[in-house]
C-alpha positions in Angstrom: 0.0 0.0 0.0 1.6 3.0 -1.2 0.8 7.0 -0.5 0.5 9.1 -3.1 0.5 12.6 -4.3 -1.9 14.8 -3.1 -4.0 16.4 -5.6 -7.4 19.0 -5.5 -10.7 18.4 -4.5 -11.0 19.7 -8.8 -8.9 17.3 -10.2 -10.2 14.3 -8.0 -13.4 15.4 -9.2 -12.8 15.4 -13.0 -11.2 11.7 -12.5 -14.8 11.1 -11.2 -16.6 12.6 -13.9 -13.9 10.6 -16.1 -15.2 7.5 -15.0 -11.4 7.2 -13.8 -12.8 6.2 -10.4 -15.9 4.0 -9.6 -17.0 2.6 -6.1 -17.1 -1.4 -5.7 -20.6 -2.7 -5.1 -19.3 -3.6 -0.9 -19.7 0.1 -0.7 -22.4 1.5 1.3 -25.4 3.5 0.2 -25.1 7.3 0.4 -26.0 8.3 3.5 -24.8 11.6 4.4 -27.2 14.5 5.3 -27.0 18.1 3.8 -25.8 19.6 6.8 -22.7 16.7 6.9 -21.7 18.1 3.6 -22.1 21.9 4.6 -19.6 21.1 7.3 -17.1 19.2 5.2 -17.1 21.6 2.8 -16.9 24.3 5.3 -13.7 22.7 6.7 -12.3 22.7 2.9 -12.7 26.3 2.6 -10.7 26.8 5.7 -8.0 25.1 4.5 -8.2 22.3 7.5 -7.7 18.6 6.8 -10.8 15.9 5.6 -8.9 13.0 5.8 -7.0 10.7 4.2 -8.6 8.3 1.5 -8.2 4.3 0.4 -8.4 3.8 -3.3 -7.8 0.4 -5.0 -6.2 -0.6 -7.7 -8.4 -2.8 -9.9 -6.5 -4.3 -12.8 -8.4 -5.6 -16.4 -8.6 -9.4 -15.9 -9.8 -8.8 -12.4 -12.2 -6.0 -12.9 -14.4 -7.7 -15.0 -15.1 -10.1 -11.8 -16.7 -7.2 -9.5 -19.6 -4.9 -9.6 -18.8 -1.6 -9.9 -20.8 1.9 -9.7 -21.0 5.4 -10.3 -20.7 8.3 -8.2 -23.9 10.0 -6.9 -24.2 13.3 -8.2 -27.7 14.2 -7.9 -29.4 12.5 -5.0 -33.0 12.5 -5.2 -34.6 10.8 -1.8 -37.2 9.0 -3.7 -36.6 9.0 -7.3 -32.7 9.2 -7.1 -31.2 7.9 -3.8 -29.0 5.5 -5.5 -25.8 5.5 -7.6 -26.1 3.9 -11.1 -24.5 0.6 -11.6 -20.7 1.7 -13.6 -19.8 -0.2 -17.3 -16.8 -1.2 -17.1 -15.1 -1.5 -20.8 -13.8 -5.0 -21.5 -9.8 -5.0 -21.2 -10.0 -1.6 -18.8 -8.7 -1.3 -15.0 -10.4 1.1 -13.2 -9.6 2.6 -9.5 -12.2 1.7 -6.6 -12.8 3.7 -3.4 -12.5 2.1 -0.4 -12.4 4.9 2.1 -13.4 7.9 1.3 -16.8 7.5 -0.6 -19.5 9.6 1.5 -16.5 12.4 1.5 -16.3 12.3 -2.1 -19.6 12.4 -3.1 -20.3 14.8 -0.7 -18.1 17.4 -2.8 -19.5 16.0 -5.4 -22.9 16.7 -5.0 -22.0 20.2 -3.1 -19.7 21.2 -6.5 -21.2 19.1 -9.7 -24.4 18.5 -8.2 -27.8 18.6 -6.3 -29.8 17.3 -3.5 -33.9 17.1 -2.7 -34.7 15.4 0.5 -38.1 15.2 1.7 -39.8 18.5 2.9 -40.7 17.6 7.0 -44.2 16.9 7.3 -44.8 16.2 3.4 -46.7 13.0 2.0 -44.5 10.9 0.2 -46.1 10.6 -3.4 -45.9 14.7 -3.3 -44.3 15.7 -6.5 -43.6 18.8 -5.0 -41.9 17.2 -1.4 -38.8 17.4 -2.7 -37.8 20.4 -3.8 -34.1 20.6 -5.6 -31.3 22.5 -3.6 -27.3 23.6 -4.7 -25.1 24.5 -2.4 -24.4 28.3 -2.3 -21.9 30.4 -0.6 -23.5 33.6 1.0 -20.1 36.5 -0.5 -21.5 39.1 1.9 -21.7 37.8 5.4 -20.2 34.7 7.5 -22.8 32.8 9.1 -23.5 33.7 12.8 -21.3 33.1 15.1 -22.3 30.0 17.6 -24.5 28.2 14.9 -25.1 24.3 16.1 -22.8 23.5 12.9 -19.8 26.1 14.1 -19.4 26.8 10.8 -17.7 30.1 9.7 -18.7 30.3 5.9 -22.6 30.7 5.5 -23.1 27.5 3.1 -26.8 26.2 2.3 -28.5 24.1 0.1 -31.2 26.3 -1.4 -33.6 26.2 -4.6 -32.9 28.5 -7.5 -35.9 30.4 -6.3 -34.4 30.9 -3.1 -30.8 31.9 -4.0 -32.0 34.4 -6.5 -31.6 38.0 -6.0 -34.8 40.7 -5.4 -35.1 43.5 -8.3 -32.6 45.7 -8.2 -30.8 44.4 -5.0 -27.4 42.7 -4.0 -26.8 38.7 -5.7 -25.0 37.2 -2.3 -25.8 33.8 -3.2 -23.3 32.3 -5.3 -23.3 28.7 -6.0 -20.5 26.7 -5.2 -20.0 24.5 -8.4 -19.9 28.1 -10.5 -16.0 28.1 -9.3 -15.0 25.9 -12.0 -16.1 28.2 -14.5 -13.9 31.2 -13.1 -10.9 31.8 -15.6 -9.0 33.0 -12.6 -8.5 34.1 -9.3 -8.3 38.3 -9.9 -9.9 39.9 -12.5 -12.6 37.2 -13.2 -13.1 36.9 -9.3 -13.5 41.3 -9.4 -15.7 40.9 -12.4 -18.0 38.8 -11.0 -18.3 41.0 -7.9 -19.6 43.8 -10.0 -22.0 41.9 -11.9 -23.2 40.9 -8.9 -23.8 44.6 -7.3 -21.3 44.0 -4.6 -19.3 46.5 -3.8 -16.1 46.9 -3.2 -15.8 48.8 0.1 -14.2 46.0 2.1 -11.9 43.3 1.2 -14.7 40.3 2.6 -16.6 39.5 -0.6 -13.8 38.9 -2.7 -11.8 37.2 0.3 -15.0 35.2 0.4 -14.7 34.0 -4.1 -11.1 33.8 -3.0 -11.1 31.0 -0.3 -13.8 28.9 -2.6 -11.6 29.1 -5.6 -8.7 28.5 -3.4 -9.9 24.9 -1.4 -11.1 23.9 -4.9 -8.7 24.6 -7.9 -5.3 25.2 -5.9 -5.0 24.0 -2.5 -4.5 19.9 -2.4 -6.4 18.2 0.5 -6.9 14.9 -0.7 -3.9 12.4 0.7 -5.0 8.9 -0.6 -3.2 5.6 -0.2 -2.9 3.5 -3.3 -4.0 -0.7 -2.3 -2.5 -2.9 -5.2 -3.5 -6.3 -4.4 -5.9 -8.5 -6.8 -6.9 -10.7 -3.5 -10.5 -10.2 -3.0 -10.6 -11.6 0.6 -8.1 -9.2 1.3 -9.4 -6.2 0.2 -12.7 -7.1 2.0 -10.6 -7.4 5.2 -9.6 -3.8 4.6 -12.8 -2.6 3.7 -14.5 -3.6 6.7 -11.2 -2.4 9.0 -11.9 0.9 7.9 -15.3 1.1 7.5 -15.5 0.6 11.7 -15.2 4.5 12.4 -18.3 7.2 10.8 -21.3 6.4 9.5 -20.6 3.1 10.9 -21.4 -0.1 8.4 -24.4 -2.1 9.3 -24.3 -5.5 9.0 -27.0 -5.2 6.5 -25.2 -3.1 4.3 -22.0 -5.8 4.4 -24.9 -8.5 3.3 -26.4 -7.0 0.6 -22.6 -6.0 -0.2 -21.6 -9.7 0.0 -24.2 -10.9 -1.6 -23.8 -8.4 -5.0 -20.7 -10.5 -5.5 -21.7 -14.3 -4.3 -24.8 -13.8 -6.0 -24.5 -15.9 -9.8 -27.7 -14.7 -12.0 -29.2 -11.8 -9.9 -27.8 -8.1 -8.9 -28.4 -8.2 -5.4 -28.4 -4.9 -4.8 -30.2 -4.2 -7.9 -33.1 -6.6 -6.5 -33.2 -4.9 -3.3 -33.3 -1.6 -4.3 -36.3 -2.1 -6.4 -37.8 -4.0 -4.3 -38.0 -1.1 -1.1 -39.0 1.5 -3.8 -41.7 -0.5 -5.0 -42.9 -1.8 -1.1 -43.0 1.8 -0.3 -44.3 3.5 -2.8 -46.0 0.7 -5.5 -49.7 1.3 -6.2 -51.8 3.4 -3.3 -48.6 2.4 -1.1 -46.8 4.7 1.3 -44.5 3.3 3.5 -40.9 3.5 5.1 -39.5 -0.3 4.8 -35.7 -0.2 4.5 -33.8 -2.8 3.1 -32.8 -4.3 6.7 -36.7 -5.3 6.5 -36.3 -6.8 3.0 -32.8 -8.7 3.8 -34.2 -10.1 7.2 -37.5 -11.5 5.4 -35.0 -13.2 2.3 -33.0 -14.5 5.1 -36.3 -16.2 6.8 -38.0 -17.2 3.3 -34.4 -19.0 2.7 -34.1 -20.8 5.7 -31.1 -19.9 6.8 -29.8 -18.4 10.1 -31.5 -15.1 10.8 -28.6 -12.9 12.1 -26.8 -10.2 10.8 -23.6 -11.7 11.6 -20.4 -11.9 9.2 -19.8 -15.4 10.0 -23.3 -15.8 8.4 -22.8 -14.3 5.2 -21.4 -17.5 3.7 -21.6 -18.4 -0.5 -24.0 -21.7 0.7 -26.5 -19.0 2.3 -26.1 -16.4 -0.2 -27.1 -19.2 -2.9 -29.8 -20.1 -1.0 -31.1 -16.3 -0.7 -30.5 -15.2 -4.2 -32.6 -19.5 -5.3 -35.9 -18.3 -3.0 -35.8 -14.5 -4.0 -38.6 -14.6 -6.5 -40.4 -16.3 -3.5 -39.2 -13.9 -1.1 -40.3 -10.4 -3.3 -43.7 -11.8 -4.2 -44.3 -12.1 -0.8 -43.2 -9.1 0.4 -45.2 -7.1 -2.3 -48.6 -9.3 -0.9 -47.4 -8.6 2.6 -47.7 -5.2 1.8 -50.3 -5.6 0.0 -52.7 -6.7 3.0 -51.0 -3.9 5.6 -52.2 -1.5 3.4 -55.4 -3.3 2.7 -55.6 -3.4 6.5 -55.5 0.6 6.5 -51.7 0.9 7.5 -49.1 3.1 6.4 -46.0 4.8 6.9 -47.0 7.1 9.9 -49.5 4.2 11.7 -47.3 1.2 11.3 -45.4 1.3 14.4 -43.0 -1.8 13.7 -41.7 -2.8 10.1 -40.7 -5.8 11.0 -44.3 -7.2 11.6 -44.5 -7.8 7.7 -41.3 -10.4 7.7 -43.7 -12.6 9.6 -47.0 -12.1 7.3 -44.1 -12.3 3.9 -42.8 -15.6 5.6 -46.4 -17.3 6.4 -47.7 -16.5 2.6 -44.1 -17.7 0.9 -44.5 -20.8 3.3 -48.1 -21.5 1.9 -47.7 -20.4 -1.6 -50.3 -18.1 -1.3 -50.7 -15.9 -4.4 -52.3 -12.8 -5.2 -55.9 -14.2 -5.0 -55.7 -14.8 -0.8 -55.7 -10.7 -1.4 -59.3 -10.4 -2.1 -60.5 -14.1 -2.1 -63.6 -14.4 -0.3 -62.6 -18.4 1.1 -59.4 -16.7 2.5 -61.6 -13.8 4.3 -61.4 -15.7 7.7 -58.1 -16.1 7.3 -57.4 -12.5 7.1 -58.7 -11.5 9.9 -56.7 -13.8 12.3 -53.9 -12.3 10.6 -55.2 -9.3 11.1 -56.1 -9.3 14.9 -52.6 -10.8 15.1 -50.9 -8.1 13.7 -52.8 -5.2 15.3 -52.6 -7.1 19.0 -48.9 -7.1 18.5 -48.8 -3.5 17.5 -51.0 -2.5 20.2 -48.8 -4.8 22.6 -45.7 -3.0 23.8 -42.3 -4.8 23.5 -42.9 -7.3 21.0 -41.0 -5.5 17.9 -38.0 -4.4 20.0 -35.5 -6.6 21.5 -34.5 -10.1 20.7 -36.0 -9.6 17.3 -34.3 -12.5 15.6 -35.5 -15.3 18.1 -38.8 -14.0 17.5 -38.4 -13.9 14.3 -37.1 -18.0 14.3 -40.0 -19.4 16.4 -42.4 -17.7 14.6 -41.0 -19.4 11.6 -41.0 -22.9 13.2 -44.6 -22.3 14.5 -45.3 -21.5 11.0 -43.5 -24.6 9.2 -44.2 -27.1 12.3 -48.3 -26.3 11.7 -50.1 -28.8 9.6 -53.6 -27.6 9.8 -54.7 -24.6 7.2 -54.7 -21.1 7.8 -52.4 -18.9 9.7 -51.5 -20.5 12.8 -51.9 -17.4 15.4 -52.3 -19.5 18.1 -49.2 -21.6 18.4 -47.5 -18.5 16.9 -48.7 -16.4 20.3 -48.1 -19.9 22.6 -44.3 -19.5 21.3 -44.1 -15.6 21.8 -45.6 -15.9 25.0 -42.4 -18.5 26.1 -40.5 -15.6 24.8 -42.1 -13.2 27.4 -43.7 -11.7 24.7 -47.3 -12.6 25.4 -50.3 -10.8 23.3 -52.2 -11.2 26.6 -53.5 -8.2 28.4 -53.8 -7.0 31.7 -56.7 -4.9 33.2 -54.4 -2.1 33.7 -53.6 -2.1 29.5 -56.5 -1.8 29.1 -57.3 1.7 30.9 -53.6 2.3 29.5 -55.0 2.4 25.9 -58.2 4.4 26.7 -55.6 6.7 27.1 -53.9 6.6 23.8 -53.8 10.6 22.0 -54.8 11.7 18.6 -52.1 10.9 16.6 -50.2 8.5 18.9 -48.3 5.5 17.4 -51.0 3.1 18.9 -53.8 5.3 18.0 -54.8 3.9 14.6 -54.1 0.1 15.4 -56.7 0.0 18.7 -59.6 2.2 16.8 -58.7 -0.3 13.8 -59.1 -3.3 16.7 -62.2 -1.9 18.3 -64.0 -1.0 15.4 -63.5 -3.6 12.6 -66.2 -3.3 10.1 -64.8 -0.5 7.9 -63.2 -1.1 4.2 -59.5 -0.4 4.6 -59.4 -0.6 0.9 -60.4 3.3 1.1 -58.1 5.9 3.2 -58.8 6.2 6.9 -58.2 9.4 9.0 -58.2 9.6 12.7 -60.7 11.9 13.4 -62.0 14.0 16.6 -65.8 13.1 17.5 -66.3 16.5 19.2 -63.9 19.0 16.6 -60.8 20.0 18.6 -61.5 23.6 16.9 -64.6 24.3 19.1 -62.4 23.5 22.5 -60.8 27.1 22.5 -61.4 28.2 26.2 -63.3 31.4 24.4 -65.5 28.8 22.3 -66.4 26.6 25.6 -67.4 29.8 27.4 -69.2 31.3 24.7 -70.9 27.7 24.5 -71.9 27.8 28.0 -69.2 26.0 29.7 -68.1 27.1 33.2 -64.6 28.2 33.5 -64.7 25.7 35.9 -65.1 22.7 33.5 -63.1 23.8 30.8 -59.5 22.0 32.3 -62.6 18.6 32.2 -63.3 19.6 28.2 -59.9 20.1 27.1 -58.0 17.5 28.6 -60.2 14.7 27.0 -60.5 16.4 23.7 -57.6 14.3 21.9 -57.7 11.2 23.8 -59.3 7.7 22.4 -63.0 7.7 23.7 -63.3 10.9 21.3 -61.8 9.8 18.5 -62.9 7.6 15.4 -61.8 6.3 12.0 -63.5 8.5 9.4 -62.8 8.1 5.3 -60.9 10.8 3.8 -63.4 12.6 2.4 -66.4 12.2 5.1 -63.1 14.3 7.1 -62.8 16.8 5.0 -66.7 17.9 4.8 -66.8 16.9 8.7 -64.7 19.5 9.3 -65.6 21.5 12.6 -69.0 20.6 12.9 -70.8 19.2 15.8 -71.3 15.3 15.9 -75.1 15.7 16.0 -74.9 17.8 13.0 -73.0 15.7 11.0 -74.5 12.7 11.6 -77.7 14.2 10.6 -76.4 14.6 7.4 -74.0 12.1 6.6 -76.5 9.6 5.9 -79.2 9.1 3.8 -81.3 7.0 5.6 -82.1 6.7 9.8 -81.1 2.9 9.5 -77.7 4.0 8.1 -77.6 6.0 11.2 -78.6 4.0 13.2 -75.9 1.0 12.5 -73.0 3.9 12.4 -74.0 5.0 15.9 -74.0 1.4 17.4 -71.0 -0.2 15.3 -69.1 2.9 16.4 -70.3 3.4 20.3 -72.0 6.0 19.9 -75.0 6.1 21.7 -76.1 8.9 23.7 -74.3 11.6 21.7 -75.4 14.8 22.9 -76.9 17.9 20.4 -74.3 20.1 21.9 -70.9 20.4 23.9 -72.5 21.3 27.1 -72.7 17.3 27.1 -69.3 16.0 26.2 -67.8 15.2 29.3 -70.6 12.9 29.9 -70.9 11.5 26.5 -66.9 10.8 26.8 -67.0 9.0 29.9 -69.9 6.5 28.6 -67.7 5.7 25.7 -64.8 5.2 27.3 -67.4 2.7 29.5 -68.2 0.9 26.7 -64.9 0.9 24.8 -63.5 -0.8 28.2 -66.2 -3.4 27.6 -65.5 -3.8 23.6 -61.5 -3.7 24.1 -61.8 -6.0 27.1 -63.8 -8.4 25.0 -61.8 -8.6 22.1 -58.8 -8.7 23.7 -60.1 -11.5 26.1 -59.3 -9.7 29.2 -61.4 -11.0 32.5 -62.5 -14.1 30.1 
């Protein structure tokens, strides 16, 4: 292993864009965040060190043997997260990165590229969730001092829309990838300054251009060490020696690595990829599966030991993964399938991993896509179903000791010869795992107290009140509108000032809340319960079975009566849950 020559963050760059360098397919996903690449780059400009860097050697006859890829330069969270698999030309060595790849596409994306992550708050399927940001350096101000990042340059990723300048005013923003185009470091640097309506009464703007041109095209932080060897198992004992420090690399990432390479007709990586974009977002989908959740399901559908554990990631397993992976996506897709047909989704699935289960139970079976909707099956589903939402609703069951879980549910599974999902001899082994679907008394009144919007929320009003086609989109909805509980509403209404602490406490907890259709919310809206029900439906018998099915009896005209009214549901919500749950049987 030799050093070599430094050289710039510009000509490491070009190589890049040369196709000179390409990342082996053992290297990780890009993970870093915008404000991870603010700071590197912030430590560029002021001329301090980023490290040293591990680049390999790859020579023709052995490069055709690997996968290779491309650097990331525009990262897209949804449509772009990914690099693009690299062609390698036949008779062509190429140099891989071993160390050094976040770094490196970090400048990357901050020089040559782009990044859109998803707005906070936004739906997924949003086209406009993900707006598209450059990195730009502010020429007429440092950032303020004590910022969380202590940076001293004021870099952010903004939209065009955002870094453009108002009529007639100052152009501060300059973006950093512009620096390449600057013939040179005085009178292009003073030209630009004018153009931009800068002036030149302090040296600070131009000192600003100065130290961006500088880290980039003149000063030469990148110190890389050269690895020559052709011996794979070597180089993968390197790679994981200095992947330990960082972003550190999951034992995931090292399996779908591994199995890229072991793999003999499939692209691992390729597969999985694919296969969480489609889980996630495929049809009226929207959820957050990662690929640990896809790995740890082809690992049960195989058969093979569950673990994320190098000693596990042997050829014989990684055979036997890549042989059942048609098996193990069609069952994942169905898995999802019936979560979302069950009214789940990213924000009211509390634990991903309950699908590995459900994926493992249908591969087991061979069920197709007709157990989706088949009317013979319907029984079926909803022991799955009350399996799933109990262990949702159940805390602890998700968390620790996940992969012993996860291997006596799959021996329940394959040790049951009678039709159907086993649920019972599933929860018999759980419960000799501590992790009984069993409840106390005490959860009971625990979940009565569940708020609007809580992780358990959705899965006990699913529980309690079953009869509803989860087929459609479901909102959690407030009986009594949380609008009209505004102390000055309640006292207008009537309400003591007294009372109002009883009115506004309860306003957001379960015994107010229901599972309304996404458009009986939105013309809902604030109204009164009495009102709405009075014209929701178009006949008294409709009304009628809505107000039983849904407990609620008794509902008063207006919200002088709510306190009452609450407490009587919560009564006979104890009564339902208590039931169902087989509490005091």
């Amino acid at each position: 292993m030799a050093f070599q020559t430094p050289v710039t963050a510009e000509d490491i760059l070009r190589a890049i864009h040369q196709k000179q360098y390409l990342l082996p397919a053992i290297q990780r996903e890009f993970v870093w965040s915008p404000d991870q690449i603010r700071r590197l780059f912030d430590s560029l400009m002021r001329g301090y060190p980023i490290g040293s860097f591990l680049l390999w050697k790859v020579d023709a006859a052995s490069a055709t043997a690997y996968t290779f890829y491309d650097f990331l330069t525009d990262y897209h969270e949804r449509d772009n997260p990914y690099a693009n698999k690299a062609t390698v030309p036949t008779g062509s060595g190429i140099t891989a990165v071993l160390d050094g790849q976040q770094r490196l596409t970090a400048l990357n994306i901050a020089i040559y590229g782009s990044h859109a992550e998803k707005r906070k708050h936004a739906w997924w399927n949003n086209p406009d969730a993900f707006p598209r940001k450059r990195l730009y350096l502010n020429l007429t101000q440092d950032a303020v001092e004590n910022n969380d990042l202590g940076l001293r340059y004021d870099l952010r990723f903004l939209t065009e829309k955002e870094a453009a300048p108002e009529a007639d005013s100052t152009d501060r923003w300059y973006r950093v990838g512009d620096v390449l185009t600057l013939e040179n470091s005085g009178p292009a640097m003073y030209a630009e300054l004018l153009r931009r309506k800068i002036g030149m009464e302090n040296a600070e703007p131009y000192q600003r251009l100065y130290d961006l041109f500088r880290s980039v095209r003149e000063q030469k932080p990148v110190n890389y060490y050269l690895e020559g060897t052709q011996d794979a198992d070597k180089v993968l004992d390197i790679f994981v020696r200095v992947n330990s420090g960082g972003t550190t690399l999951s034992y995931s990432d090292l399996l779908l690595s591994m199995a890229t390479n072991q793999w003999q007709h499939l692209d691992a990586r390729e597969e999985v990829r694919k296969l969480v974009q489609e889980l996630n977002s495929g049809g009226s989908r929207i959820f957050s599966f990662s690929k640990d959740v896809v790995l740890k399901t082809a690992l049960m559908v195989a058969g093979v030991d569950l673990r994320f554990q190098v000693s596990n990631f042997t050829q014989t397993n990684m055979r036997k993964v890549e042989s059942a992976w048609p098996d193990t996506r069609g069952a994942l897709l169905r898995a999802t399938a019936i979560l979302n047909g069950f009214g789940f989704n990213e924000r009211t699935l509390t634990a991903a991993s309950v699908v590995v289960p459900i994926a493992y139970y249908l591969a087991r079976r061979g069920l197709t896509d007709n157990y989706l909707t088949s009317g013979a099956d319907a029984k079926d589903r909803l022991v799955l179903r009350q399996w799933i939402t109990r262990s949702l609703m159940k805390r602890g069951i998700w968390g620790s000791g996940l992969d012993t879980l996860l291997s006596r549910i799959r021996d329940a599974i394959d040790e049951e010869d009678t039709p159907g999902f086993p649920g019972a001899r599933i929860e018999k082994e759980m419960g000799a795992l501590g992790k009984t679907l069993s409840f106390e008394a005490t959860e009971i009144d625990d979940l009565l107290e569940l708020k609007y919007g809580g992780q358990r929320t959705f899965a006990a009003l699913a529980l309690l009140y079953p009869g509803l086609d989860f087929a459609k989109q479901f909102h959690e909805d407030h009986i009594f509108p949380r609008a009209r509980f505004t102390a000055k509403k309640l006292r207008d209404a009537g309400i003591s000032p007294d009372a109002i602490d009883d009115y506004t406490a309860r306003i957001d907890l379960l015994p107010n809340l229901q599972l309304l259709g996404g458009v009986a919310n939105v013309e809902k809206q604030a109204k009164l319960p009495g009102d709405w029900l009075t014209s929701a439906f178009a006949s008294e018998a409709e009304k009628t079975t809505y107000v039983s099915d849904n407990d609620l009896q008794d509902l008063p005209l207006g919200i002088e009566g709510f306190v009452e009214f609450f407490e009587t549901r919560k009564t006979r919500m104890r009564e339902r849950l208590s039931v169902i749950l087989g509490v005091g049987a």
